[in-house]
C-alpha positions in Angstrom: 75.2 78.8 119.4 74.9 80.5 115.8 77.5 79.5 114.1 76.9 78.3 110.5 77.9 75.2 108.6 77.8 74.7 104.7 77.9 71.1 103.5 78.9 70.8 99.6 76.3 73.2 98.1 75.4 73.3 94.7 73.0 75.2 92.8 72.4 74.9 89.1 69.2 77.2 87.1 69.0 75.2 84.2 72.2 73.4 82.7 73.6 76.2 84.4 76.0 75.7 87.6 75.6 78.8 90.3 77.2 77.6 92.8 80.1 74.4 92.9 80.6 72.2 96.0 80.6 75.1 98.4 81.8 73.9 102.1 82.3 76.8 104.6 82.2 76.7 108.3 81.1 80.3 110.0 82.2 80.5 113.9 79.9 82.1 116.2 80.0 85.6 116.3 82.2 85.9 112.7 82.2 88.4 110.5 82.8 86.7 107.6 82.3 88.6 104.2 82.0 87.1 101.2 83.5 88.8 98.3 83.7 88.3 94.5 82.8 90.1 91.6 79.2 90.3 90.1 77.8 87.0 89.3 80.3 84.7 90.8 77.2 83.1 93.1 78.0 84.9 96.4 74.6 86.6 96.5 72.9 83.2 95.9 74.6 81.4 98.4 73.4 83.7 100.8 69.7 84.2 99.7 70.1 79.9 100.4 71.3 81.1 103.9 68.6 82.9 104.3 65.7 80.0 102.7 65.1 82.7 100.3 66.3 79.8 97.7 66.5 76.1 97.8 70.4 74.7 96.9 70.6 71.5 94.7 72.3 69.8 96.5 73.8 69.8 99.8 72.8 71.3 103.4 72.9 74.2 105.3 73.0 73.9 109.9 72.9 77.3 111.5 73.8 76.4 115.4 73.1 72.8 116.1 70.2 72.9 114.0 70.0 71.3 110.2 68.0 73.8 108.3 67.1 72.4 104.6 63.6 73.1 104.2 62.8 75.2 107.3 61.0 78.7 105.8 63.1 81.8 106.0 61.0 83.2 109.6 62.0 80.2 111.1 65.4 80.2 110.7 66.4 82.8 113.1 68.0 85.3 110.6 67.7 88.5 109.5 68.2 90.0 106.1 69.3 93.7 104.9 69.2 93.8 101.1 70.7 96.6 98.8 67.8 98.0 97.9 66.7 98.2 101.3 63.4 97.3 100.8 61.5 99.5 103.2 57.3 100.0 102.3 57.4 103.8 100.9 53.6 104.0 102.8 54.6 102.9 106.3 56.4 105.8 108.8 60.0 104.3 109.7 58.4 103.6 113.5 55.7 100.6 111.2 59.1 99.3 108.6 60.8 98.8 111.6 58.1 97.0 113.8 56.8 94.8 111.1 58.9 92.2 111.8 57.9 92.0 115.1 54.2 92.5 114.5 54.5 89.1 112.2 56.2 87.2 115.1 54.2 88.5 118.3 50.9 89.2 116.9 48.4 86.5 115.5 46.5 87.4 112.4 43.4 88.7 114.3 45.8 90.9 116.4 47.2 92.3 113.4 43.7 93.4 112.0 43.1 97.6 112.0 40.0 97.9 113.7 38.8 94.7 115.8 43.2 94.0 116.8 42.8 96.4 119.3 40.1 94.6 120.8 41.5 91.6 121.1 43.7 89.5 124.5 47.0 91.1 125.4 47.0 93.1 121.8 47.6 96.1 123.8 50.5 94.7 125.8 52.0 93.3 123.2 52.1 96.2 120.5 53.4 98.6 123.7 56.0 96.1 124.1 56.8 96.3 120.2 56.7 100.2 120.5 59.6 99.9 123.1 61.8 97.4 121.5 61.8 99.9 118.1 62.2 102.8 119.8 65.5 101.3 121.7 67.2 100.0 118.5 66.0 103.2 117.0 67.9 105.5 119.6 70.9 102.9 119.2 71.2 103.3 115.4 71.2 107.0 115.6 67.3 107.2 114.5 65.2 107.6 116.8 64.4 111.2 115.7 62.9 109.6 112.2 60.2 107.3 113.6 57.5 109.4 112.2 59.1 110.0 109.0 58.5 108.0 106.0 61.4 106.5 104.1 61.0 109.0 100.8 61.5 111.7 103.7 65.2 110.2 104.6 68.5 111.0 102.9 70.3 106.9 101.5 72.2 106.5 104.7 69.0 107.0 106.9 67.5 104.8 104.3 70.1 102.1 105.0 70.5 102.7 108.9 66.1 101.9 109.0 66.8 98.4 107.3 69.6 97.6 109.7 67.1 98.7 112.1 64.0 96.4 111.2 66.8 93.6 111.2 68.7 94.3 114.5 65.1 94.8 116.2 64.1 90.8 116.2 67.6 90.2 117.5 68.5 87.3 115.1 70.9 84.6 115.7 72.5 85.4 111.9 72.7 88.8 110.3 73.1 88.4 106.2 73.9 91.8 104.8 73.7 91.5 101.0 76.0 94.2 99.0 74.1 97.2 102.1 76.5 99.9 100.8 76.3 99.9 97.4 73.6 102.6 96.5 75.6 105.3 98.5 78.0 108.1 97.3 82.0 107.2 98.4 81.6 109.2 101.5 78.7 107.8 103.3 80.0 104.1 102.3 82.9 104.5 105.0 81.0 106.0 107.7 78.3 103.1 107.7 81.0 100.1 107.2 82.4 102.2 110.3 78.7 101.6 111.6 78.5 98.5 110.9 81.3 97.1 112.5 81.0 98.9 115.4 77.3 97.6 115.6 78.9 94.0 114.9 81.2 94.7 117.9 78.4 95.7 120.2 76.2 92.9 119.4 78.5 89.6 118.9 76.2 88.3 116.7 77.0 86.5 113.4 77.4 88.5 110.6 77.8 86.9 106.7 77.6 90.1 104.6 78.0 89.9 100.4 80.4 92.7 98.5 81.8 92.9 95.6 84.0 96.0 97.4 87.3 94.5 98.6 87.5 98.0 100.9 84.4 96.8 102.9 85.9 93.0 103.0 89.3 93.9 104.4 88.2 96.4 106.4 84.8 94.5 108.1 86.2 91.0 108.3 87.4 88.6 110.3 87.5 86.5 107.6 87.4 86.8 104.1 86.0 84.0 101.6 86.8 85.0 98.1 84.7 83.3 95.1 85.0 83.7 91.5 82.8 81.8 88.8 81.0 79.8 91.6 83.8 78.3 92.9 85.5 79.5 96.7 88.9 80.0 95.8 90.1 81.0 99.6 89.2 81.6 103.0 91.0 83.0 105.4 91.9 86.6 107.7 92.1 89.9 105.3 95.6 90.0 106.1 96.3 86.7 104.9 94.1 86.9 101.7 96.4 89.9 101.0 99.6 88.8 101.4 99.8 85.0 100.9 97.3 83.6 98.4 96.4 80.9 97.3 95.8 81.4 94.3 96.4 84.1 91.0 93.0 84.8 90.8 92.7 85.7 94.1 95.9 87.8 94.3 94.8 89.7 91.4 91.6 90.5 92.6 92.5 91.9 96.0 94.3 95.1 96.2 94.9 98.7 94.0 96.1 99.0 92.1 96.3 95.3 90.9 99.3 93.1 91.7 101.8 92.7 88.6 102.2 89.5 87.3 105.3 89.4 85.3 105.8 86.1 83.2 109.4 84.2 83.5 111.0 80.9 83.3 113.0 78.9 85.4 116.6 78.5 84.7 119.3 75.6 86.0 120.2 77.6 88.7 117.1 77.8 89.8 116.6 81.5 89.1 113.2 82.8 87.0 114.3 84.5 84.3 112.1 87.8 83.8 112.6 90.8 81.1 116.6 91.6 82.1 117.2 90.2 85.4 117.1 86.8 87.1 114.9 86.4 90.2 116.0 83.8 92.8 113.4 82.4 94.0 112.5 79.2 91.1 114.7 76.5 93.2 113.1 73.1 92.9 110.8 73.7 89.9 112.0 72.5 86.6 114.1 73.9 84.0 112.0 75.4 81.5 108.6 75.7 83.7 106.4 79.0 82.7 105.6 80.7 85.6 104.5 84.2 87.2 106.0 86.3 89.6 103.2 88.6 91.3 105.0 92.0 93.0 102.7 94.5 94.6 103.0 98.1 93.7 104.1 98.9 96.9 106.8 96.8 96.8 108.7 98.8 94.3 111.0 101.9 94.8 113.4 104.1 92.4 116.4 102.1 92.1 120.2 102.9 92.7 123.1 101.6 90.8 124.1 98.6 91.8 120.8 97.5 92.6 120.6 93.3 91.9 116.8 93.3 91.1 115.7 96.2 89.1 113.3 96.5 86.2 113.6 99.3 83.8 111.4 100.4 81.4 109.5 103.1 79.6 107.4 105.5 81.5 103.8 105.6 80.2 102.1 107.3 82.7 102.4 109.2 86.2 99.2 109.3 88.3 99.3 111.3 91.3 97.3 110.5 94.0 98.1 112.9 96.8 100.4 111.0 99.0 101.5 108.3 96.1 102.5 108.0 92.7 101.6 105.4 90.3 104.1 105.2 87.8 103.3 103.0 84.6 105.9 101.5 83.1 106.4 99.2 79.4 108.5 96.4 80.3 110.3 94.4 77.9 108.7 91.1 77.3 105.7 91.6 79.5 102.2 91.9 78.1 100.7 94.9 80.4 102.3 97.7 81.8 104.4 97.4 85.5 102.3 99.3 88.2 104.8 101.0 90.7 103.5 103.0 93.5 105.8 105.5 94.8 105.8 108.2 98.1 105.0 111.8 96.7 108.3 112.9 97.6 110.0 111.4 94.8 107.9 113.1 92.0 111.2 115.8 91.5 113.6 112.6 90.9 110.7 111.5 88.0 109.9 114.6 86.5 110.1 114.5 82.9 111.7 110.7 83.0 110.8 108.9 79.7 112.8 105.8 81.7 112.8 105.0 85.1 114.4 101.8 86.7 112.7 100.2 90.2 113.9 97.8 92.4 112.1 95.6 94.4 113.0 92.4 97.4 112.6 89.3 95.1 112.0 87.8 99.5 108.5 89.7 99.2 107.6 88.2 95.8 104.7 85.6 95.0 105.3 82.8 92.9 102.3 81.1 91.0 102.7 78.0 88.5 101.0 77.8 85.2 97.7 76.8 86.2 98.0 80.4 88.5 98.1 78.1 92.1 100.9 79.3 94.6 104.3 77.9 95.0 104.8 78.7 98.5 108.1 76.6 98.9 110.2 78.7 96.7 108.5 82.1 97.4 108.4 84.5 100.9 105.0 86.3 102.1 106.2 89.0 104.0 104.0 91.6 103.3 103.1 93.9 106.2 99.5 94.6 107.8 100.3 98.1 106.8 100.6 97.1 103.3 97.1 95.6 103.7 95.5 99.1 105.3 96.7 100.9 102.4 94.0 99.2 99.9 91.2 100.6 101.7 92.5 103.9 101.7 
């Protein structure tokens, strides 16, 4: 077993709180990615994973196993970092067996000259030599052995680190922000990579982005964090189309969700720019809230339409198969985000107005303090909807 358990951790540097009252429970053999922007304490969480830093307060269990304290070798993980952290001096062949040279080998074993000499050194170093060469030939590398890692292009670079860390086949791997340092191109060949490699193996992955295209598209589940605080956990899908929270809501998808602000009447309807949106039942006359529609959501509208925004067109992006049209809406603070098929760019064409309807059923409704309503909203947003952020 290698599933992971996180107990109420904290970590504070200072009078300053990293991480607050995290609880998570990873299944065996999860992907689970953790994802939030810079500085929101997802890296930290997982360098305590790892034993790379001590949480105050708290306690980590990987398998059956309670963890707190135990050094980083003994804990049956393996770590790929961003920077990939690969010794410039040593051939691919030596980054990759170092690992194992650290575990199998004693200290005289590992010497240059009298090693060699020593019981079972020889055995043991072939043996290493086979094992690197195998997860080598898996990863695609095994032609680079010799090569030295200011020889490789980044995505070699990255495949080596995966390498050294696949070769001592951990219980845990911890993959913190792997893709960042490559160009737009590589980045969705090796999340391709890694999930298949996740696939073949079963193993437990936690891996650390701030890239909701690598969360959505690598998880099983997501655990989004903001400020040190995890705000939701749950399957892409869901983190997508039914969250939890505002925060959360505006932090997955592009372009962002629009929040439009309204008020709820007697009837029960929210009362937003023009139009009154029916989905405020229950809440009390007067509340402030937010109604969040997805770009998608939106298309031109038709007379007669019930729920239609108009507005003033500030800008047309187009983006190949979509358009985003910008629109100032009366009464709202930012502009409304529609996203549109190409084929309606002749209908748009030199509009300085444009009206767009949208299904008030598919709408999120968040209370003042930006948590969900769920009882007086509808979530039915499609998985397709969801594949289109990662696009």
């Amino acid at each position: 077993m290698s599933g992971i358990s996180i107990n109420a951790i904290k970590k504070t540097f200072g009078p300053t709180s990293v991480l607050s009252n995290i609880s998570l429970e990873i299944a065996d053999g999860e992907f689970l990615t953790l994802l939030g922007p810079s500085g929101c304490g997802k890296s930290t969480l997982l360098r305590i994973l790892a034993g790379l830093e001590v949480q105050t307060g708290g306690s980590v269990s990987i398998g059956d196993r309670v963890v707190d304290g135990v050094r980083p070798k003994r804990r049956d993980v393996a770590m790929v970092f961003q920077s990939y952290a690969l010794y410039p001096h040593m051939t691919v062949a030596q980054n990759m067996a170092l690992p194992l040279r650290m575990r199998r080998l004693s200290a005289w074993q590992r010497l240059p000259l009298l090693g060699r000499f020593m019981p079972r050194t020889t055995a043991r170093v072939a043996e290493i030599e086979r094992d690197v060469t195998r997860t080598a030939k898996a990863l695609g590398i095994g032609h680079l052995l010799a090569r030295k890692p200011g020889q490789l292009s980044g995505g070699q670079r990255q495949r080596v680190a995966v390498g050294r860390a696949m070769v001592r086949d951990p219980a845990v791997f911890l993959m913190d922000e792997p893709l960042s340092n490559l160009d737009a191109k590589l980045r969705v060949q090796m999340r391709a990579e890694i999930k298949e490699l996740h696939n073949r193996l079963g193993t437990t992955f936690v891996y650390v982005t701030h890239d909701q295209a690598e969360a959505m598209t690598l998880s099983d589940r997501v655990a989004v964090m903001l400020d040190g605080e995890l705000l939701q956990v749950a399957p892409p899908h869901d983190i997508y189309a039914d969250p939890d929270d505002r925060r959360v809501a505006e932090f997955i998808g592009l372009p962002k969700i629009n929040m439009l602000e309204g008020v709820v009447r007697e009837d029960g309807r929210v009362a937003v720019a023009t139009i009154a949106v029916p989905i405020g039942e229950g809440l009390p006359v007067g509340a402030v809230v937010t109604i969040g529609i997805r770009p998608e959501m939106f298309d031109l509208a038709t007379p007669g339409d019930s729920f239609s925004l108009s507005g003033t067109v500030r800008l047309v992006e187009h983006m190949g198969s979509d358009l985003f049209v910008h629109l100032d809406i009366g009464g709202q603070r930012e502009p409304l985000v529609a996203r549109l098929d190409a084929s309606r760019a002749p209908a748009i064409a030199g509009a300085h107005s444009l009206s767009v309807r949208f299904d008030p059923k598919r709408a999120l409704l968040f209370a003042a303090d930006g948590k969900r309503l769920r009882q007086c909203s509808n979530s039915s947003v499609s998985a397709g909807a969801v594949r289109e952020i990662v696009s």
